[in-house]
C-alpha positions in Angstrom: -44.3 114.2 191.0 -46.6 115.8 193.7 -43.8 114.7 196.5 -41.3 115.8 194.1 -42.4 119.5 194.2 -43.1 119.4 197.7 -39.2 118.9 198.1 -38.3 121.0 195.6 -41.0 124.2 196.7 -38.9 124.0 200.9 -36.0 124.5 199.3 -37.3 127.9 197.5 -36.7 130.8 199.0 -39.6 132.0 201.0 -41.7 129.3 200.9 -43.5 128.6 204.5 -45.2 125.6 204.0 -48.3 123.6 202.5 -51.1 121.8 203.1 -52.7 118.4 200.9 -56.4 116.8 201.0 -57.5 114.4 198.4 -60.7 112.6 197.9 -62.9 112.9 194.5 -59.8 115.4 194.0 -56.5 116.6 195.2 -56.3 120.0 196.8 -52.5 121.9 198.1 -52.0 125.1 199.4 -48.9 126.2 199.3 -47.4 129.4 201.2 -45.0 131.9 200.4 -44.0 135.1 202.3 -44.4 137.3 199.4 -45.6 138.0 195.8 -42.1 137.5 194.8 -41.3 134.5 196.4 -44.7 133.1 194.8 -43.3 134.6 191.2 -39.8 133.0 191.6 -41.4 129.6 192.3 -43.7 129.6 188.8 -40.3 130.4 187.1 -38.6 127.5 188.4 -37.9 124.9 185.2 -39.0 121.8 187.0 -42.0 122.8 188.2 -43.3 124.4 184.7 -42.1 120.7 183.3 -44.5 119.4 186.1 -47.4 121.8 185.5 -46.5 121.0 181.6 -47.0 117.3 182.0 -49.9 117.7 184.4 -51.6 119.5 181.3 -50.8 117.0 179.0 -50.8 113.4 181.1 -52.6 114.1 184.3 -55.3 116.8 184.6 -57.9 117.7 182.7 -57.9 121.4 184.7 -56.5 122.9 187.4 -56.9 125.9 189.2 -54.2 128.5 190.6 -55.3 131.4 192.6 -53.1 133.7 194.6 -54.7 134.8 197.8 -53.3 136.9 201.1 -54.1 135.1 204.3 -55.2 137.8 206.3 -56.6 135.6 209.4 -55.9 131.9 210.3 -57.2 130.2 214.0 -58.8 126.6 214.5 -59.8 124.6 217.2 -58.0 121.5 218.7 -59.7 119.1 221.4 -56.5 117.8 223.4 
Protein backbone atom coordinates (compact mmCIF):
# COMPACT_ATOMS: atom_id res chain seq x y z
CA UNK A 1 0.00 0.00 0.00
CA UNK A 2 2.98 2.37 0.99
CA UNK A 3 4.33 2.07 -2.84
CA UNK A 4 0.82 2.49 -3.89
CA UNK A 5 0.44 5.98 -2.44
CA UNK A 6 3.73 6.97 -3.47
CA UNK A 7 2.38 6.51 -7.10
CA UNK A 8 -0.65 7.79 -6.54
CA UNK A 9 0.72 11.24 -4.20
CA UNK A 10 3.29 12.22 -8.06
CA UNK A 11 0.45 12.25 -9.84
CA UNK A 12 -1.30 14.97 -7.37
CA UNK A 13 -1.13 18.20 -8.25
CA UNK A 14 1.63 19.97 -6.40
CA UNK A 15 3.19 17.37 -4.87
CA UNK A 16 7.24 17.71 -5.00
CA UNK A 17 8.44 14.68 -3.66
CA UNK A 18 9.16 12.40 -0.48
CA UNK A 19 11.46 10.95 1.49
CA UNK A 20 11.26 7.05 3.48
CA UNK A 21 13.43 5.53 6.47
CA UNK A 22 12.40 2.52 8.32
CA UNK A 23 13.94 0.70 11.17
CA UNK A 24 12.06 0.01 14.69
CA UNK A 25 9.49 2.21 12.47
CA UNK A 26 8.64 3.71 9.16
CA UNK A 27 9.01 7.40 8.73
CA UNK A 28 7.88 9.58 4.94
CA UNK A 29 7.86 13.04 4.34
CA UNK A 30 6.02 13.97 1.79
CA UNK A 31 6.13 17.61 0.00
CA UNK A 32 3.64 19.72 -1.41
CA UNK A 33 3.96 23.30 -2.77
CA UNK A 34 1.09 24.53 -0.82
CA UNK A 35 -1.52 24.24 1.92
CA UNK A 36 -3.91 23.47 -0.76
CA UNK A 37 -2.06 21.00 -2.52
CA UNK A 38 -1.54 19.21 1.01
CA UNK A 39 -5.59 19.60 1.57
CA UNK A 40 -6.42 18.16 -1.85
CA UNK A 41 -4.28 15.16 -1.19
CA UNK A 42 -6.13 14.17 2.37
CA UNK A 43 -9.40 14.32 0.24
CA UNK A 44 -8.31 11.97 -2.15
CA UNK A 45 -10.60 8.57 -1.66
CA UNK A 46 -7.83 6.08 -1.86
CA UNK A 47 -5.70 7.41 0.31
CA UNK A 48 -8.40 8.00 3.21
CA UNK A 49 -9.18 4.06 2.38
CA UNK A 50 -5.41 3.62 3.05
CA UNK A 51 -5.15 5.80 6.18
CA UNK A 52 -8.61 3.84 7.07
CA UNK A 53 -7.07 0.49 6.86
CA UNK A 54 -3.82 1.52 8.38
CA UNK A 55 -6.11 2.46 11.46
CA UNK A 56 -7.78 -0.70 11.52
CA UNK A 57 -5.06 -3.49 10.09
CA UNK A 58 -1.71 -1.93 10.34
CA UNK A 59 -0.88 0.86 12.98
CA UNK A 60 -1.51 1.20 16.26
CA UNK A 61 -0.74 5.31 15.79
CA UNK A 62 0.45 7.44 13.46
CA UNK A 63 1.34 10.92 13.38
CA UNK A 64 0.64 13.71 10.67
CA UNK A 65 2.02 17.08 11.18
CA UNK A 66 2.11 19.90 8.56
CA UNK A 67 5.31 21.88 8.73
CA UNK A 68 6.88 24.76 6.27
CA UNK A 69 10.37 24.02 5.31
CA UNK A 70 11.93 27.15 5.68
CA UNK A 71 15.73 25.98 5.19
CA UNK A 72 17.12 22.74 3.77
CA UNK A 73 21.29 22.11 3.03
CA UNK A 74 23.44 18.87 3.71
CA UNK A 75 26.66 17.72 3.15
CA UNK A 76 27.92 15.24 0.47
CA UNK A 77 31.61 13.66 0.45
CA UNK A 78 32.14 13.02 -3.37
Amino acid sequence: MSNRMVELAKRQAGFLGYESAQDESEITVSYWESLEAIKNWKSNLDHQLAQKLGREQWYRHYKIRICKVERDYGFEIR
